[in-house]
C-alpha positions in Angstrom: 111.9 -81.4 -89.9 114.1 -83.4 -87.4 117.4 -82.5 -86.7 119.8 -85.4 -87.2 121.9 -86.5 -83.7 123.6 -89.6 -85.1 127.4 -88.6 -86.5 128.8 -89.8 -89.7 131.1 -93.2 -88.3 135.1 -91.9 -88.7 136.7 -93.5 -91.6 138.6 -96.8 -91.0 142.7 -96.0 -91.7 144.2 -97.7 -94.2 146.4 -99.8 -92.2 145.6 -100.7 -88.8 148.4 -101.1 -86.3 146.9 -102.7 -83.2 145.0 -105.2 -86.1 148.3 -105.6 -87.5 150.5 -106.6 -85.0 147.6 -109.0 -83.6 147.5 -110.6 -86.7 151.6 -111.0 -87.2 151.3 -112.6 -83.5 148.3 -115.1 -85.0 151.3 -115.5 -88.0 153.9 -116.8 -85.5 154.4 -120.4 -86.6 155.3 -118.4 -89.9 158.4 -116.3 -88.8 159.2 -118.7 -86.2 159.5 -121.5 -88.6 161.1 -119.1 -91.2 163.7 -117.4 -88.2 164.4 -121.3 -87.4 165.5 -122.3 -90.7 167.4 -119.0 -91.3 169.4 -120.7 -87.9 170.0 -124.2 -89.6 170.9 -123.1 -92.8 173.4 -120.4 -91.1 174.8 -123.1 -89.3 174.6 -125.9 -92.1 176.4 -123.4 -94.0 179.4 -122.3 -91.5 180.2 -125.9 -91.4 179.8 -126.8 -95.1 181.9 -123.9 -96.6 184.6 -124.2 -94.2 187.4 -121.5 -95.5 191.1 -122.6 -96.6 193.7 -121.9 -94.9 194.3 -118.3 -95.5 197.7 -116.2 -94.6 198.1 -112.4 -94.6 200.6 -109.6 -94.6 201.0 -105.7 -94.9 202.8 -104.0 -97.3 203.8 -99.9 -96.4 203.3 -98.1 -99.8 204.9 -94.8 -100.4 203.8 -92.7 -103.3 205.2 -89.7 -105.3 201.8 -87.8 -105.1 201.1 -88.4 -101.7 198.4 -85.8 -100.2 196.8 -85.4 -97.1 193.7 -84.6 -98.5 193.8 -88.1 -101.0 190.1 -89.9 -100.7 192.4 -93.0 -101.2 192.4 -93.3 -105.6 196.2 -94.0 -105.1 195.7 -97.1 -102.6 192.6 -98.1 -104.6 194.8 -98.1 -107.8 197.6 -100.3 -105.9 194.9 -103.5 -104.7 194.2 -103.1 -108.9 197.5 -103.5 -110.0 198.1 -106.1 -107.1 195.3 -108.2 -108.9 197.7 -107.9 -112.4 198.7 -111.8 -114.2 202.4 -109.7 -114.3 202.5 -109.5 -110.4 201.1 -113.0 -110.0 202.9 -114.3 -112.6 206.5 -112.9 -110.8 205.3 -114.6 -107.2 204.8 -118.1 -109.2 207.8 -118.1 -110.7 209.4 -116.8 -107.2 207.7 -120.0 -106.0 208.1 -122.4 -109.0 204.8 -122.9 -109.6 203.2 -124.0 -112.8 199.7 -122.7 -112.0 198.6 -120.2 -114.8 198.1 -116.6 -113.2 194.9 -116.4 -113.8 193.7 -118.9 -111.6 196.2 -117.8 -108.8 194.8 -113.9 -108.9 191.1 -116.1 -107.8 193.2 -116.9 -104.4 194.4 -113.8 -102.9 192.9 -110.4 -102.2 193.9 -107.0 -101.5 192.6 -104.5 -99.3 193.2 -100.6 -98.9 193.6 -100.1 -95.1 195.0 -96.4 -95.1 196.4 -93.8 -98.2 199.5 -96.1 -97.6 198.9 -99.4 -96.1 197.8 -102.4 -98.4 197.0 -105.6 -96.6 197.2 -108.7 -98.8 195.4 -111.9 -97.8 196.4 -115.4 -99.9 194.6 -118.9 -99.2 196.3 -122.0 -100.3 196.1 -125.7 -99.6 197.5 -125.8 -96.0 199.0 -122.7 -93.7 202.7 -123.1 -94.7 201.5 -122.8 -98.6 199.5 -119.9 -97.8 202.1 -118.0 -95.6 205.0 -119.1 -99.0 202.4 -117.4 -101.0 202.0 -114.3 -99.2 205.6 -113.7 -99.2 206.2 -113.9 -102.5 203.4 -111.7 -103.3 204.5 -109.0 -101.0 207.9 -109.2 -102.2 206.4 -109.2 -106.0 204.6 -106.1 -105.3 207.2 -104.2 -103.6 209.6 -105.1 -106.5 207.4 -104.2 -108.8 206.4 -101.1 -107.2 210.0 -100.0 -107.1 210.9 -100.6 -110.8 208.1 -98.3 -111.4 209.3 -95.6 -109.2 212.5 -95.7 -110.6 211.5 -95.9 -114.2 209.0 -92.8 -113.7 212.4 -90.9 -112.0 214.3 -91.8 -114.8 212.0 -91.0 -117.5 211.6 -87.6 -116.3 215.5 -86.9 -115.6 215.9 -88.0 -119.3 213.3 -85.5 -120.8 215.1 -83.0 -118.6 218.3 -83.5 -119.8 217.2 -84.1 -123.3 215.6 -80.2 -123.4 218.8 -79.1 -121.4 221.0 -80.9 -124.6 218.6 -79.0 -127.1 219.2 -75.6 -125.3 223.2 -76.4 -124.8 223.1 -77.0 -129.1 221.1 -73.9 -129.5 223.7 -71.6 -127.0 226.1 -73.1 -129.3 225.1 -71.4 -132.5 224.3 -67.8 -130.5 227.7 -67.9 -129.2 229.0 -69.0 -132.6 226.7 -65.5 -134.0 227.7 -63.7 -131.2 231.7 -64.1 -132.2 230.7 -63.3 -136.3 229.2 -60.2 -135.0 232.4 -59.0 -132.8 234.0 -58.9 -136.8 231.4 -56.6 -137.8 231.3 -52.4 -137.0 227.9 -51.7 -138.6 225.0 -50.1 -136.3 222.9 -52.8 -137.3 225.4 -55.3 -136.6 225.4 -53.4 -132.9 221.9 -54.0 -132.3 222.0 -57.8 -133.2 224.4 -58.4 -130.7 222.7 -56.8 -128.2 219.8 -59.7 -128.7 222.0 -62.3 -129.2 223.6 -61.6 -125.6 220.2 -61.5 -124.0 219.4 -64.8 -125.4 222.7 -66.3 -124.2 221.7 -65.2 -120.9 218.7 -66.7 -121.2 219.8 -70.3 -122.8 222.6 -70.0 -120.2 219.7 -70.1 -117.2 217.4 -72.7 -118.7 220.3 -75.0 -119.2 221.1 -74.6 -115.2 217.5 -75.0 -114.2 217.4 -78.2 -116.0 220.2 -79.5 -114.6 219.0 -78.7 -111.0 215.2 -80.3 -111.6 216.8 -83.4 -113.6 219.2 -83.8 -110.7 215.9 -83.3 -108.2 214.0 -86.1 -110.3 216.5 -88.9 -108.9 217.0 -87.3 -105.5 213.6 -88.4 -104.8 213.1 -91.8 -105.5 216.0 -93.5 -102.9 212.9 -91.6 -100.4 210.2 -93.6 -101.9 211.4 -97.1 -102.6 212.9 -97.4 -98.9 209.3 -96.3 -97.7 207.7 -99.1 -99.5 208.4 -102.2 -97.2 206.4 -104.8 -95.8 205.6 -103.9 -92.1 203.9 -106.9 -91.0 205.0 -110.5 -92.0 203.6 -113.4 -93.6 201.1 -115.1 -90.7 198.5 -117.8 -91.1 194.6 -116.5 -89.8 193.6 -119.0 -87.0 189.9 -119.9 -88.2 187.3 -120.7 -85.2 184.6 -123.1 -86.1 182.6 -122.6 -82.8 182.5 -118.7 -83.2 181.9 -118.9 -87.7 178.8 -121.4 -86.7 177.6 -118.6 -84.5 177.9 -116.0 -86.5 176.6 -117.5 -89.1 174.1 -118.5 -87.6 173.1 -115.7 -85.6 172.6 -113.6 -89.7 170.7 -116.9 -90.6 168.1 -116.5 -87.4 168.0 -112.7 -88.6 167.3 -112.8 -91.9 164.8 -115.5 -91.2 163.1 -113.4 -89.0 162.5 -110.5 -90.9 161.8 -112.5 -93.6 159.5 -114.1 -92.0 157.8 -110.9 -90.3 157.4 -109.0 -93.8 155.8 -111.9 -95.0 153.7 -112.4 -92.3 152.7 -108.4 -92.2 152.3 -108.0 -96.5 149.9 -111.5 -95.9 147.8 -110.1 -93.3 147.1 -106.8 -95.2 146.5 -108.3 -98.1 144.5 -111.8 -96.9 142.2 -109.1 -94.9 141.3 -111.4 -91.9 140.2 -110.2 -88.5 142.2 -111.0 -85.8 140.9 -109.0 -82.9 137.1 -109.3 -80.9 135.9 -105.6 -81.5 136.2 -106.6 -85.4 134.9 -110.2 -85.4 132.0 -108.9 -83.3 131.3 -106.1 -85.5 130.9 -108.3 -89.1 129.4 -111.2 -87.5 126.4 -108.9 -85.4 127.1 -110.6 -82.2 128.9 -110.4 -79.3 131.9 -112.2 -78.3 131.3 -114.2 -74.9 133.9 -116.2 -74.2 137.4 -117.1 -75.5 139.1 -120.7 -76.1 142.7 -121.5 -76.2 144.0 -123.5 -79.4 147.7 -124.0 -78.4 149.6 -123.9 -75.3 152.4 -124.4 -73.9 152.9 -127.3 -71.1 152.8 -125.1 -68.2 149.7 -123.9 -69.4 147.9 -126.5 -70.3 146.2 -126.6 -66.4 145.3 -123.1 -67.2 143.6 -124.3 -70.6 142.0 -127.1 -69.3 140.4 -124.5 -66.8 139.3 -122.1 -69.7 137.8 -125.2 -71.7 135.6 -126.5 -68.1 134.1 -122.4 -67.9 133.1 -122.5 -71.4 131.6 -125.9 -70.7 129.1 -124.5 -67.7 128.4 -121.5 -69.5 127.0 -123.1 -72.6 125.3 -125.9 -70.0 123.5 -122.6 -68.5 122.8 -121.7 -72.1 121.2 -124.8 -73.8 119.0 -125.6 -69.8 117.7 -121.9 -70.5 116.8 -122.6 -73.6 113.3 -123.8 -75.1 114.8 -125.4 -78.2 118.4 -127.5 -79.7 120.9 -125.1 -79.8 123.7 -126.1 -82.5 127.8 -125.2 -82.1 128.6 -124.2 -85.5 132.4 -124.2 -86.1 134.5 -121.7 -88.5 137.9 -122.8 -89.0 137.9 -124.8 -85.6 136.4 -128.4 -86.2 138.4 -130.2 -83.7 137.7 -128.2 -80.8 134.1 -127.4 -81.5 133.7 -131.2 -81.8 135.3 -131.5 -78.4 133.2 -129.0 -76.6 130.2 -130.4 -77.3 130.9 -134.1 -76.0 132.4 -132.2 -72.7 128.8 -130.1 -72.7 126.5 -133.4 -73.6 128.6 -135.1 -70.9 127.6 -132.0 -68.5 124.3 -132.1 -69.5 124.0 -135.6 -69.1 123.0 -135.9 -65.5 119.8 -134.0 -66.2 118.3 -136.4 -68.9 119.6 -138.2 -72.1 121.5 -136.0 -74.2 122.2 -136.9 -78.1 124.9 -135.3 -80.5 123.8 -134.4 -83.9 127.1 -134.1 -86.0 127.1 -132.3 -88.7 130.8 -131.7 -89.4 132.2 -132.1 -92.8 135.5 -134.3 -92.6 135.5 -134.8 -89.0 132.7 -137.5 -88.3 131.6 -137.7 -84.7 129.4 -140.7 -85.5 131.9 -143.1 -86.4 134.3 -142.7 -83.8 134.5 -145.2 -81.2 132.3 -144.7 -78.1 133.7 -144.7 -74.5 131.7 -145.4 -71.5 130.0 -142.4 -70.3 129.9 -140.1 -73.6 126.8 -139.1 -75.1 125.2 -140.4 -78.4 126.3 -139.7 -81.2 124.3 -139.6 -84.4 124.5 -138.2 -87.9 121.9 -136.2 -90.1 119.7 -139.3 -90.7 119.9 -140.7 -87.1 118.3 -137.7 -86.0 115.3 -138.8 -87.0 115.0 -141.3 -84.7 115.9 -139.7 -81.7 112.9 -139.2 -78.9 111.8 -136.3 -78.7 112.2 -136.7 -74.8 116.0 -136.2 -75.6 117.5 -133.1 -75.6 119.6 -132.3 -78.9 123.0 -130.2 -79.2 123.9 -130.2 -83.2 127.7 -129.6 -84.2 127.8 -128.0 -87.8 129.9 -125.8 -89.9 129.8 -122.2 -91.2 133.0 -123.0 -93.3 132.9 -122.6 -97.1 131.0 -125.3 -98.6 128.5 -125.7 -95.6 125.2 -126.3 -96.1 123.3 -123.5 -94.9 119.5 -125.0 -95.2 120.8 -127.9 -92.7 121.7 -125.3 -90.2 118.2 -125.1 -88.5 117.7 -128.5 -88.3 120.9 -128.5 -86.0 119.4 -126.5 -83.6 117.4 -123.0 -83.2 120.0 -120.7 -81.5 123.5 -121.6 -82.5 126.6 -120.4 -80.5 129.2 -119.8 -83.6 133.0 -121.0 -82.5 135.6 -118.7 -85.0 138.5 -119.4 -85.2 140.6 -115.8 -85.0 142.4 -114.7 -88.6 140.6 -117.8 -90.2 138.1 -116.1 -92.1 137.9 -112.6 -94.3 135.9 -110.2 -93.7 133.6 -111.2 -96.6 133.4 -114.7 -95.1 132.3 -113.8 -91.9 129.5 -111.0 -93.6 128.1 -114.3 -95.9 127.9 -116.2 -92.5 126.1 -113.8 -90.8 123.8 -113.1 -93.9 123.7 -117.0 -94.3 121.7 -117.0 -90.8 119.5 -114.2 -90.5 118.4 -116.0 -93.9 117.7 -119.6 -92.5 116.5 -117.0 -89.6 118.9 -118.8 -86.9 119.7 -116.6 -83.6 123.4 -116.1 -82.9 123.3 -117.0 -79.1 127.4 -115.6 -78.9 130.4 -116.1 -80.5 133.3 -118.0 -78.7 136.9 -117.1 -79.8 139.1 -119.5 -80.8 143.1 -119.2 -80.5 142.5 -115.3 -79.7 145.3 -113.3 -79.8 146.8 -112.9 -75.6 147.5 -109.0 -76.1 144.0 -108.6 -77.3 142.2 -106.1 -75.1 139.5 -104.8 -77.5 135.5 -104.9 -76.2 134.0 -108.2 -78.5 130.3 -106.7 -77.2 128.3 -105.5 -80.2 126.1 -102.5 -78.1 122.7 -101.1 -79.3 122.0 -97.6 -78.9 117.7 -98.3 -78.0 116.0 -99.3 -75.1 115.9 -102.5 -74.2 113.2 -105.1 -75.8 112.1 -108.7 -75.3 114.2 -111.1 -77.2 112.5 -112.7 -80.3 113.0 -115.3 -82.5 112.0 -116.2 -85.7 108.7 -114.7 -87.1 108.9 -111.9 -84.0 107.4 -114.6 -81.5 109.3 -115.0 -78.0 111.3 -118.0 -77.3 109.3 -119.9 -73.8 111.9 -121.3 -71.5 111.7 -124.8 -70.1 108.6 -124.6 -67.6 106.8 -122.0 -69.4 107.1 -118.4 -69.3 109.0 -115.8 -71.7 112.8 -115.3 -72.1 113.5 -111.7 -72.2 117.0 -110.1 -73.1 119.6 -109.1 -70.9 118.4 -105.8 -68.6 119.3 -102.5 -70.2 121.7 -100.6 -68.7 120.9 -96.4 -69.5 119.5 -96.5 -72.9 121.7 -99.3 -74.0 121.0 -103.2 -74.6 124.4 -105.4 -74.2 123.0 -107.8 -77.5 124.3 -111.1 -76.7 121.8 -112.8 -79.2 121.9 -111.5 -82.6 118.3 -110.8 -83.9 117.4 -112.0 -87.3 117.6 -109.2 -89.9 117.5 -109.0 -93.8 120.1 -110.5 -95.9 123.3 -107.9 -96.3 125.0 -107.4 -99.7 128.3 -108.6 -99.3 130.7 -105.6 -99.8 132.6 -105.1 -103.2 135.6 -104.0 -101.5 138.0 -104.0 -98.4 137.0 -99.9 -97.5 133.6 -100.5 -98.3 133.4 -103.5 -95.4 135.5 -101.0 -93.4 
């Protein structure tokens, strides 16, 4: 029995970080286009809801059960009673207004500043209205607030004098027993005198402590109604359109932002689509060679142009080594596929003729209009009558819908062009099956639009000795001029597989962690 050396692979984390943010980058006409109309609309709306003009004022409020420890119930119970129709309704009249109270409470606010300081903000139709309005307000409140300080004061001093009357008519009728008792000589008579003094005594105390609190009751409230003043005038609020269209703006851009990012982050989980070369190398069995810019930005457009001529000698080196047509297969990148292989039948050009094979869904290379020096271009059928002196480069698709038994007639060793987060993971396992079926080599893979901060290894790396690359059947491809074509040299006990052997067809996983 043989010991087994290979460990278990470590289990794929649910989430991914680095795969994550690569794949909100890829997402950033999303967010940017979602953070850009946050900005608009924040600015749209800073000029379309322009605010009234708006006055305010403070108002000093001085209460009978004012604590230092109050959490601020008493100031919170003043903005509600400023928000009453019988305080609006005293500031209209103040103001001869026929507007009904209930619409005029929709115009002004109050706010709790301290345990003792209200502010009161009123809009109206212009600043002299509003300031008008927040005057009579103030005064309303403060008058209002008053009566109820007095009325509270005299309530109570009247329920203390009316006990003190009650105990004044009952010392009347124990002085009134006390004096029938002085007629009487009894003993009995002796010891009901005795109580009845004690309870004089006692009425007689009462009756002074009531006078004293009732007397107490209205020293108070002279206190209290001269603390509640207004403190700071009637003013208008000078509204700045420059700095509400910033700020509004500046909430629009980042609300759109994050709105943008979550959905950009929840779509990437859930759409499952590989951003980065270490996972696009790994479901599609081969490795990734090269890498091609989609977009860029003026000043880089030099540096594109650059990337696009490399990729251009490198497959040139590619299809001359060759003994057959090799095919660019496209996956979510038509357009630039299509353009790579006129610039590569161009290259090729100066060794013989050179003829395109298009095979592109949607995107027809044969009927668009021929400039001196390009290559010829033919379709499916045209290929047929192409010499066989001419050397072929066939431009397909891998995309959903393609037809896979075409693919060999395009070429045998394809170079696959993916476009990065364009297909799922299932897509690009059906691809790969889809050609070790029709038993097509994968020459490389060429990445398009990769992310910039990708700097994962896109080699797919077998752990055997090297061995002769063959094609289809097991045979060895010749190259041009007879002779074999043998596989990159191994380096230790390693082979670096740039050409993906053909192997049986893969189930396609049933799940996202089963793929993982």
């Amino acid at each position: 029995m043989t010991a087994r050396t290979e460990e278990e692979p470590a289990a794929a984390p649910l989430i991914d970080l680095q795969t994550l943010l690569a794949a909100v980058r890829g997402r950033r006409r999303l967010w940017s286009s979602l953070a850009l109309f946050g900005l608009l609309a924040g600015a749209v709306l800073a000029f379309a809801l322009v605010p009234p003009p708006t006055a305010t004022t403070k108002v000093l409020v001085a209460h009978q059960e004012d604590q230092p420890n109050d959490p601020g119930t008493l100031i919170r119970t003043d903005v509600a009673l400023l928000r009453t129709t019988r305080i609006a309704g005293e500031a209209l009249r103040s103001l001869d207004s026929g507007e009904r109270p209930e619409d005029f409470m929709e115009e002004y606010a109050g706010l709790g500043l301290t345990n003792n300081l209200l502010e009161i903000t009123v809009s109206g139709d212009s600043e002299a209205e509003a300031v008008a309005r927040a005057g009579a307000l103030a005064d309303a409140f403060v008058a209002d607030h008053v009566r109820r300080l007095r009325e509270t004061a005299d309530a109570e001093a009247k329920a203390l004098l009316d006990q003190r009357d009650r105990m004044r008519d009952e010392l009347a009728r124990v002085n009134g027993s006390i004096a029938e008792g002085a007629r009487e000589t009894a003993p009995k008579a002796s010891a009901d005198m005795e109580s009845l003094f004690a309870r004089r005594a006692e009425l007689t105390s009462r009756i002074s402590d009531f006078d004293q609190r009732a007397a107490q009751a209205r020293v108070g409230t002279p206190r209290l109604v001269a603390g509640t003043q207004i403190v700071d005038a009637p003013r208008a609020v000078r509204h700045s359109l420059p700095k509400s269209v910033a700020a509004d703006a500046a909430i629009g851009l980042a609300l759109g932002l994050a709105l943008g990012l979550a959905v950009a982050a929840v779509g990437s989980v859930v759409a499952d689509r590989p951003v980065l070369r270490r996972e696009i190398a790994a479901h599609l069995g081969a490795s990734v060679v090269a890498e091609l810019p989609r977009r860029s930005w003026p000043w880089q457009r030099r540096r594109t142009r650059e990337a696009r001529e490399r990729l251009t000698r490198s497959l040139a080196r590619t299809v001359r080594g060759a003994a057959g047509p090799v095919s660019l297969l496209e996956l979510g990148c038509a357009r630039e596929t299509a353009a790579v292989a006129l610039d590569l039948a161009r290259a090729l050009g100066a060794d013989g003729p050179v003829a395109v094979i298009d095979g592109l869904p949607g995107l027809p290379l044969a009927g668009r209009r021929p400039v001196p020096g390009d290559p010829v271009v033919v379709d499916g059928e045209g290929a047929v009558e192409l010499s066989h002196q001419e050397r072929r480069i066939g431009v397909g698709s891998v995309g959903p819908g393609a037809a896979w038994a075409d693919l060999p007639y395009l070429g045998a060793r394809t170079v696959l062009f993916v476009r990065a987060g364009f297909g799922s993971v299932a897509w690009l396992h059906a691809v790969a099956r889809h050609l070790a079926d029709q038993r097509v080599p994968v020459v490389g893979v060429v990445l398009v639009d990769p992310d910039p901060r990708d700097r994962t290894d896109g080699t797919v790396w077998d752990g055997v000795s090297s061995v002769p690359s063959r094609g289809a059947g097991g045979r060895q491809f010749p190259r041009n001029g007879g002779g074999t074509a043998h596989a990159p040299a191994a380096v230790g006990e390693g082979r670096w597989r740039t050409e993906r052997l053909p192997v049986r067809a893969a189930r396609v996983p049933d799940s996202d962690q089963e793929a993982r």
